[in-house]
C-alpha positions in Angstrom: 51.4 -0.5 122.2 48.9 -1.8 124.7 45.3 -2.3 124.8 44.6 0.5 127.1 46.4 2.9 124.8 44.9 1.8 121.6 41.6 2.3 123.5 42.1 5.6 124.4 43.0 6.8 121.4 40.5 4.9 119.5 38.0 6.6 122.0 39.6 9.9 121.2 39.2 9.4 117.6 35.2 8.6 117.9 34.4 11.5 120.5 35.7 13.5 117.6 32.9 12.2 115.0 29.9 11.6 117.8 28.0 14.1 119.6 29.0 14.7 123.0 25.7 13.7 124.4 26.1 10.1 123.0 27.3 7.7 125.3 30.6 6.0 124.3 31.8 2.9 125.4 33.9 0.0 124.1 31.1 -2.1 124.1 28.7 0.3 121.9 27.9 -0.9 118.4 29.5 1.7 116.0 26.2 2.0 114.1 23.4 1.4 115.7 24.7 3.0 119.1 27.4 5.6 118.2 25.0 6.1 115.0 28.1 6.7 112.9 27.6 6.9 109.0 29.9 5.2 106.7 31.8 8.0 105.7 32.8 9.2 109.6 33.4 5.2 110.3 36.1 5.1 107.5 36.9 8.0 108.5 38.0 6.8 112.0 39.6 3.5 110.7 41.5 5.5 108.6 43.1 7.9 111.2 43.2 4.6 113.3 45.4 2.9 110.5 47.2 5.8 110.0 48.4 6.4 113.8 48.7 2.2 114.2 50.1 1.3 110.6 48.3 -1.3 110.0 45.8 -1.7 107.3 42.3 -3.8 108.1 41.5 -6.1 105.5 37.8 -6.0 103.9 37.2 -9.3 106.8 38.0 -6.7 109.5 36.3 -4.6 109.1 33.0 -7.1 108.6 34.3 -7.9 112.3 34.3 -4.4 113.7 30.9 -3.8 115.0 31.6 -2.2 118.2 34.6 -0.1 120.0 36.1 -3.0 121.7 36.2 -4.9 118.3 38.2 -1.6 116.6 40.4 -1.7 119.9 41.3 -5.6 119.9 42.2 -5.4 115.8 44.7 -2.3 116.1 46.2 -3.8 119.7 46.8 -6.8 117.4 48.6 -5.4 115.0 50.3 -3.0 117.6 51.8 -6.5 119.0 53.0 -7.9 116.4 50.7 -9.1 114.4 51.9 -8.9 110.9 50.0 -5.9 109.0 
């Protein structure tokens, strides 16, 4: 799976979980701009791993601060990198 379709699923996935008046982009931090709370960021990682099959290690996820960083681990692993 490409980029662009990882991102537009991943942006899919967080429109769910933010209000609709909050901007979203791939470069907004997933806390202090999307303002999402621990339990609705795993919650999108986990519907993320789930459509993607790949699990983020614990070092992933201290990379994933915004929507672009999500998008670039899961195209990863939706290239080939091993899971």
């Amino acid at each position: 799976m490409n980029t662009d379709s990882v991102e537009v699923i991943a942006l899919e996935l967080l429109r769910r979980h933010v209000p609709a008046e909050v901007p979203l982009s791939l470069d907004s931090d997933l806390v202090a701009d999307v303002d999402l709370d621990s339990v609705a960021l795993l919650e999108v990682i986990a519907e993320l791993e789930d459509r993607f099959g790949r699990r983020l290690t614990e070092e992933d996820l201290q990379d994933a601060v915004t929507v672009r960083d999500l998008v670039m681990l899961f195209s990863e692993g939706a290239s080939g990198r091993p899971s």
